[in-house]
C-alpha positions in Angstrom: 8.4 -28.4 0.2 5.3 -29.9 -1.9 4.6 -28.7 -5.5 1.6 -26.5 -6.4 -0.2 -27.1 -8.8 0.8 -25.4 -12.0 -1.8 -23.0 -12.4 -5.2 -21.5 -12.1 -7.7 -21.5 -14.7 -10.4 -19.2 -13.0 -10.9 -17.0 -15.3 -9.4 -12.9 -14.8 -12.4 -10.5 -15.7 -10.7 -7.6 -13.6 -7.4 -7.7 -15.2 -5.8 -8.2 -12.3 -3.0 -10.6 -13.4 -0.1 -9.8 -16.0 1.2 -13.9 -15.0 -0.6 -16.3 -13.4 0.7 -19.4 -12.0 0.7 -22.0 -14.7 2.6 -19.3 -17.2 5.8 -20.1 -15.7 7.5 -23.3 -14.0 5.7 -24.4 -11.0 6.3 -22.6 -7.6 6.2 -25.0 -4.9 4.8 -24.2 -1.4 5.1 -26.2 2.1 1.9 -28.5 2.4 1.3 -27.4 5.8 2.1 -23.9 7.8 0.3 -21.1 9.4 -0.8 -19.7 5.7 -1.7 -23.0 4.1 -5.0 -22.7 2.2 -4.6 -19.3 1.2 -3.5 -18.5 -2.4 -1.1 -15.6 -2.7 -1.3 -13.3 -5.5 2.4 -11.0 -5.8 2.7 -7.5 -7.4 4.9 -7.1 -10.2 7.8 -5.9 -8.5 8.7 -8.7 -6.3 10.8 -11.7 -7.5 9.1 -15.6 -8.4 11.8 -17.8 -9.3 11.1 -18.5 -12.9 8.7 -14.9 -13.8 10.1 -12.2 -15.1 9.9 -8.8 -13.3 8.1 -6.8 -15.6 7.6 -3.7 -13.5 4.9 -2.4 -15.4 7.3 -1.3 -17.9 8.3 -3.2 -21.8 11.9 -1.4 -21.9 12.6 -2.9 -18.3 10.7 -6.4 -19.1 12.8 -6.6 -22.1 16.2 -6.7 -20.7 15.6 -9.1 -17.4 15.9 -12.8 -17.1 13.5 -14.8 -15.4 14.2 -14.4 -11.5 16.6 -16.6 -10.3 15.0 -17.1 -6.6 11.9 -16.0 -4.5 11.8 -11.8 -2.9 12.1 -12.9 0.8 8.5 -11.7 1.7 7.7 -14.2 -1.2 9.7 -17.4 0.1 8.3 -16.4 3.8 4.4 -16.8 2.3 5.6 -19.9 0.3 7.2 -21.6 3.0 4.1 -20.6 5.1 2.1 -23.2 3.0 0.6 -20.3 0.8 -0.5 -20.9 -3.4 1.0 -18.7 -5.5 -1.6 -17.4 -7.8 -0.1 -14.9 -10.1 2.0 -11.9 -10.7 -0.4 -9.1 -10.8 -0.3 -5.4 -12.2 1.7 -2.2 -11.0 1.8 1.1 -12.6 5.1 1.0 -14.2 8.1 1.2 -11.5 5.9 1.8 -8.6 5.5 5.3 -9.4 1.6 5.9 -9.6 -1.4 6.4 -7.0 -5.0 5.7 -9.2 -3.3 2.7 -10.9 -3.5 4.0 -14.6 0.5 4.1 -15.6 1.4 0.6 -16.2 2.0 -0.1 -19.8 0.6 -3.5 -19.6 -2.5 -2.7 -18.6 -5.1 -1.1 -16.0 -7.1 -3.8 -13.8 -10.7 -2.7 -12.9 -11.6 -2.3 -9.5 -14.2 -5.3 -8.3 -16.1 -3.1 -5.7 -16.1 0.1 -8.0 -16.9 -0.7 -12.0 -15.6 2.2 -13.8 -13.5 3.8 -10.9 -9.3 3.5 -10.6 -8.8 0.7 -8.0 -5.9 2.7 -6.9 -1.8 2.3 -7.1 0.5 1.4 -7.5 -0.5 -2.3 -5.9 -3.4 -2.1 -8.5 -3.5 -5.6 -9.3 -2.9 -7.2 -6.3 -6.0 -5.4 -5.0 -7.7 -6.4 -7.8 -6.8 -9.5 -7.3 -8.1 -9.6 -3.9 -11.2 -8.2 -4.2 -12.4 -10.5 -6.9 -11.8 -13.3 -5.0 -9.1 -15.0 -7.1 -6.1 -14.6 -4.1 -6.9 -14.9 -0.3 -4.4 -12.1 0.3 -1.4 -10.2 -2.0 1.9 -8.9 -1.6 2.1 -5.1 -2.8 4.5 -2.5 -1.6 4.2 1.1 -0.4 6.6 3.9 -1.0 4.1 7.0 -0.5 0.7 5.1 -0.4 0.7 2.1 -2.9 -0.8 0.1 -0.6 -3.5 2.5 2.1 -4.8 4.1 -1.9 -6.2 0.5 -3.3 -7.1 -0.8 -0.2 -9.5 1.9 1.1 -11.0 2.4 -3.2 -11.1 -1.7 -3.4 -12.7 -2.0 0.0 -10.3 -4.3 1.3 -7.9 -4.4 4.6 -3.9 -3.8 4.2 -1.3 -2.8 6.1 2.0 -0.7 5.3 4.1 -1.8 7.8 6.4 0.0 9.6 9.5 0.9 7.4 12.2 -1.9 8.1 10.0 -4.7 9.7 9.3 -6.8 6.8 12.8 -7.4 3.8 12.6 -5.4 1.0 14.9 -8.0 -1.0 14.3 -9.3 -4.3 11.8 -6.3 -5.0 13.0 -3.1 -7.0 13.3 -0.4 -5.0 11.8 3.0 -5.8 12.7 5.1 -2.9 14.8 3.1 -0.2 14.3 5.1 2.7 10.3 5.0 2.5 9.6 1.7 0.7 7.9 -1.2 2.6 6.6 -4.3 1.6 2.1 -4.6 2.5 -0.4 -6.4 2.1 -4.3 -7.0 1.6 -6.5 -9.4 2.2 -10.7 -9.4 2.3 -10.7 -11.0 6.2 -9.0 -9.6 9.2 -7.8 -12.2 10.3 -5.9 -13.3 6.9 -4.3 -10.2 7.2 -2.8 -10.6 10.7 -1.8 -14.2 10.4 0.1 -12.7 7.2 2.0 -10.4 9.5 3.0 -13.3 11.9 4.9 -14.9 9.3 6.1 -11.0 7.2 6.9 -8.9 10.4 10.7 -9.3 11.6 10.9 -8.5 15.6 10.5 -5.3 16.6 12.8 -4.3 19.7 11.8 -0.6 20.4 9.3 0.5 23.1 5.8 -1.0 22.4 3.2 0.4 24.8 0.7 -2.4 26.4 -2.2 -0.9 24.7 -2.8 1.3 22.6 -5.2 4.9 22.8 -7.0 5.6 19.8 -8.1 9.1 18.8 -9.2 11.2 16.3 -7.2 13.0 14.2 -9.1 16.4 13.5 -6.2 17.5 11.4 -5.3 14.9 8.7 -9.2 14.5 8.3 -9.5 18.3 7.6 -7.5 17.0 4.3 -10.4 14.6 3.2 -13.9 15.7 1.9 -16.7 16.2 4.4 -18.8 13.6 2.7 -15.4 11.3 3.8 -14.8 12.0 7.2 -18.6 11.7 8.4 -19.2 8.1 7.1 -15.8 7.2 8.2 -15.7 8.8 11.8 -18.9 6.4 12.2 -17.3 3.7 11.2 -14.5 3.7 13.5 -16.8 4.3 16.3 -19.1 1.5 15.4 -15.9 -0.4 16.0 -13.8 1.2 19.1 -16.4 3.4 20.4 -16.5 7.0 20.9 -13.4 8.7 20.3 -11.7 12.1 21.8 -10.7 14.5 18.6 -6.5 15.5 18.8 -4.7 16.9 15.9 -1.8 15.1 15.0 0.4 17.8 14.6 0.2 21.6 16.0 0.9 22.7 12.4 -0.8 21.8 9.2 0.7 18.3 7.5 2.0 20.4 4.9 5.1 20.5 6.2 5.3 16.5 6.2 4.8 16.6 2.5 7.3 19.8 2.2 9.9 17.1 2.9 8.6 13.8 1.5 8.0 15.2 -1.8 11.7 15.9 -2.8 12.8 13.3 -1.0 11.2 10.6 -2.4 11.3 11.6 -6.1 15.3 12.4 -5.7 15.2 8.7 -4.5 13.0 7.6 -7.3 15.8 9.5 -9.8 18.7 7.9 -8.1 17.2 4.3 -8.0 16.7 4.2 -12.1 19.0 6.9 -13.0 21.6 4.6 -14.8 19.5 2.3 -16.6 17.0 5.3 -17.8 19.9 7.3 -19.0 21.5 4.1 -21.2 18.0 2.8 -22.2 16.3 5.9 -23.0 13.0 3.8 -22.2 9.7 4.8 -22.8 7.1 6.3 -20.3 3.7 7.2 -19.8 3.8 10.8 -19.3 2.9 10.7 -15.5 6.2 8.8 -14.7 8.3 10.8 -16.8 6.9 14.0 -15.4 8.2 12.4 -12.3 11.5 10.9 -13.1 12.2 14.8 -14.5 11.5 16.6 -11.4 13.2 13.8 -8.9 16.5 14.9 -11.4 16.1 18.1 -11.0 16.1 19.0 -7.3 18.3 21.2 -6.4 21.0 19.9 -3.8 20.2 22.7 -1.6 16.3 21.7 -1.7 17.1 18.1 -0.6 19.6 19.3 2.0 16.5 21.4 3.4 13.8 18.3 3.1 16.6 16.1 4.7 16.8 18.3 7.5 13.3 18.6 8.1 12.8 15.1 8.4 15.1 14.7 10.7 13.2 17.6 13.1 9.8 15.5 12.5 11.4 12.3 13.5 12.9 13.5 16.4 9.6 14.6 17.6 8.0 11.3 17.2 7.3 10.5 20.3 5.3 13.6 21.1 3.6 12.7 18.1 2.0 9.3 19.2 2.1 10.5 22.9 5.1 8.4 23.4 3.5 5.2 21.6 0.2 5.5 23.5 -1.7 7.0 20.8 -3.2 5.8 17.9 -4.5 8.3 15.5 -7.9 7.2 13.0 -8.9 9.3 10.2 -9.9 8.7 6.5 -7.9 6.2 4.2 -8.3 8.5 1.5 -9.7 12.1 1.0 -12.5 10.9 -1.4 -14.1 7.7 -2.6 -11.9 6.1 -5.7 -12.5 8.7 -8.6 -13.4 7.9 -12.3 -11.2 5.7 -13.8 -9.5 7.9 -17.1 -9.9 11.1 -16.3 -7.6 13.6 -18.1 -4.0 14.2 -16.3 -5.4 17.9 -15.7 -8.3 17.0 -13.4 -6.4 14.0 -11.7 -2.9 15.4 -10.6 -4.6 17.9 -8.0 -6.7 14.8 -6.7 -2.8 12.6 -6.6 -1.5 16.0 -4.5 -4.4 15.6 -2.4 -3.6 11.8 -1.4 -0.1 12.3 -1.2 -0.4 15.1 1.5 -2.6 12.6 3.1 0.0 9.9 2.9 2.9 11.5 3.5 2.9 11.7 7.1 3.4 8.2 8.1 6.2 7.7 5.2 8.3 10.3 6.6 7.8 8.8 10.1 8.3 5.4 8.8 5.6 4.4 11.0 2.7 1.9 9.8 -0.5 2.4 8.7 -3.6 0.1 8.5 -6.5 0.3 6.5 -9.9 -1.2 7.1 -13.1 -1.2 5.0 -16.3 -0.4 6.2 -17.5 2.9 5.6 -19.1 4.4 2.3 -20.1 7.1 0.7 -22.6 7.1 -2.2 -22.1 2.9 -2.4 -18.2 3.5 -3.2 -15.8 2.1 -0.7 -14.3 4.2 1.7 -11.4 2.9 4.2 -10.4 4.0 7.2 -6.8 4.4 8.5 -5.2 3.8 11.9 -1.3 5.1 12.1 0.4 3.9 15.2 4.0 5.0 16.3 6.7 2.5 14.4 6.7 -0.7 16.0 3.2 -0.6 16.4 2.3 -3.0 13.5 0.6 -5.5 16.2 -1.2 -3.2 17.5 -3.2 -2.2 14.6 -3.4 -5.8 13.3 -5.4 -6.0 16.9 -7.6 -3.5 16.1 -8.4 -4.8 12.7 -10.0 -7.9 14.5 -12.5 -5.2 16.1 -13.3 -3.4 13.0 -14.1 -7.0 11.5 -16.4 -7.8 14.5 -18.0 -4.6 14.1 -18.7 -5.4 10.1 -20.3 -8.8 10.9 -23.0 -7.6 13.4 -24.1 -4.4 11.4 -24.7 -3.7 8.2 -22.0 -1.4 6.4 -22.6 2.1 6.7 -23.5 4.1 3.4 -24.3 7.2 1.7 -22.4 10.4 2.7 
């Protein structure tokens, strides 16, 4: 492998970075592979020999050594010929949506001056859509990946849940935490998933149906769905309405919702217990109720997940079916708004959200649509195993993108 060079003195006007490259030892990458070129900015909860995982947190900074070795996904990039750039922000321990929690700092989002650029991969999108990485490494436990994406106008993927190693990065809810990714170019993004996606060896239809999902777009503001129903077609055509499910997503979110924050609890439990550390109020909110869920409540989510998963298939038709809709249900809000007017717009993304993290299946985002000059994404969930697919169809949205003009207003 060839040494990097030891940093990157472009300057950071977004705040995207809490390390870049030249604070640390160097981080050597292969001189040639099928990600040479491309710098690689990392989100703060992923291992780089020689950094310390910070987390978005002092009381867990404070107490960790310098990594010893790469996260997989990172030695994959690095071997790949890709530049480190920099660790970049998280809200603290993963657990935020608008990317306001992490104690060391909110990054500004590049396409959106004075809106959140969206969590908890805040920085990495930041880092992206400034132009000072080619792609980043984020992760997604219950939208941490589709949220800054669609408000930072960028492409990323949450892959389906298992396909790319989650080790070296802290885990905040095992059973829905994946490892994404974002990039400004399509096809960035999908030589990204050539080196990150492990093989897949369920069913994969030949191709893939995509359709309109009248249901999970009910969830989103009119003023959303509109500019974002064009964009889709602009790219793949006209597209047949279906609703996803015969009932409301509610009930997706009935289950992921304990679920995840039990997880959350379980996962930092010990250390929060002996280090009493501190918290923005957000995330202790959270760790609080993920302690208190009664047994009988998670026996009852558990079991509910395991009736949506069996049903799967009939879902995505048996694969066939790909299902668009809006990335988000509004354009990225104010950035600092009081916790009173922005925990009903978090509930809002999380219902959103929490259908393909309960189905472990994968979700792309693409840029293109707007409403009002603010970036809007648009999503495409395939059945798990279905991460090629979408990668595909990101190719399409890009073509799309280059011979027309973005469409705007609502």
């Amino acid at each position: 492998m060839a040494t990097s060079d030891r940093g990157d003195d472009s300057p950071d006007p977004f705040g995207a970075f809490v390390a870049r490259a030249g604070d640390g030892p160097p981080v050597p990458h292969a001189a040639t592979g099928p990600l040479a070129g491309l710098g690689v900015a990392v989100k703060d909860l992923l291992d780089v020999a020689g950094f310390v995982t910070r987390a978005g947190n002092p009381d867990w900074a404070s107490c960790r050594a310098p990594a010893a070795r790469h996260a997989e996904a990172v030695r994959r990039c690095l071997d790949a010929g890709a530049r480190f750039v920099g660790k970049t922000h998280t809200d603290e321990l993963s657990r935020g949506i608008f990317g306001e929690t992490s104690q060391d700092g909110r990054p500004r989002n590049p396409a959106a001056p004075g809106r959140v650029p969206g969590g908890s991969s805040s920085g990495s999108a930041a880092a992206v859509a400034s132009g000072l990485a080619e792609f980043a490494l984020g992760t997604d436990t219950g939208g941490s990946v589709r949220a800054p994406a669609s408000f930072c106008g960028l492409f990323g993927l949450r892959p389906t849940h298992g396909r790319v190693s989650f080790a070296g990065a802290i885990p905040q809810a095992p059973s829905f935490d994946t490892i994404g990714w974002l990039a400004r170019d399509a096809a960035v993004l999908a030589r990204v998933g050539q080196v990150l996606l492990d093989p897949w060896h369920g069913a994969r239809p030949a191709a893939a149906r995509v359709v309109w999902a009248e249901d999970l777009s009910a969830l989103c503001d009119p003023e959303v769905v509109a500019p974002a129903r064009r964009a889709a077609e602009a790219a793949l055509g006209p597209l047949d309405a279906a609703r996803f499910d015969r009932a409301v997503p509610e009930r997706f979110l009935r289950a992921q919702a304990p679920l995840q924050s039990a997880e959350a609890w379980q996962s930092f439990a010990a250390w929060i217990e002996a280090a009493n550390p501190r918290f923005t109020f957000e995330v202790a909110a959270s760790f609080a109720a993920g302690r208190d869920i009664a047994p009988e409540h998670l026996a009852e989510a558990a079991a509910l997940r395991a009736e949506l998963r069996a049903e799967t298939g009939r879902f995505f038709d048996g694969g066939a079916a790909v299902f668009a809709f809006p990335a988000m249900p509004f354009p990225p809000p104010q950035a600092g708004l009081p916790l009173s007017a922005s925990w009903p717009l978090r509930m809002r993304i999380v219902r959103l959200t929490a259908v393909a993290g309960l189905l472990g299946a994968p979700v792309l985002v693409v840029p293109g649509a707007g409403v009002g000059g603010l970036p809007v994404g648009v999503a495409l969930m395939a059945a798990p195993g279905g991460d090629e697919a979408l990668l595909a169809l990101a190719q399409r949205f890009a073509a799309s993108t280059a011979t027309s003009p973005p469409p705007g207003g609502p």
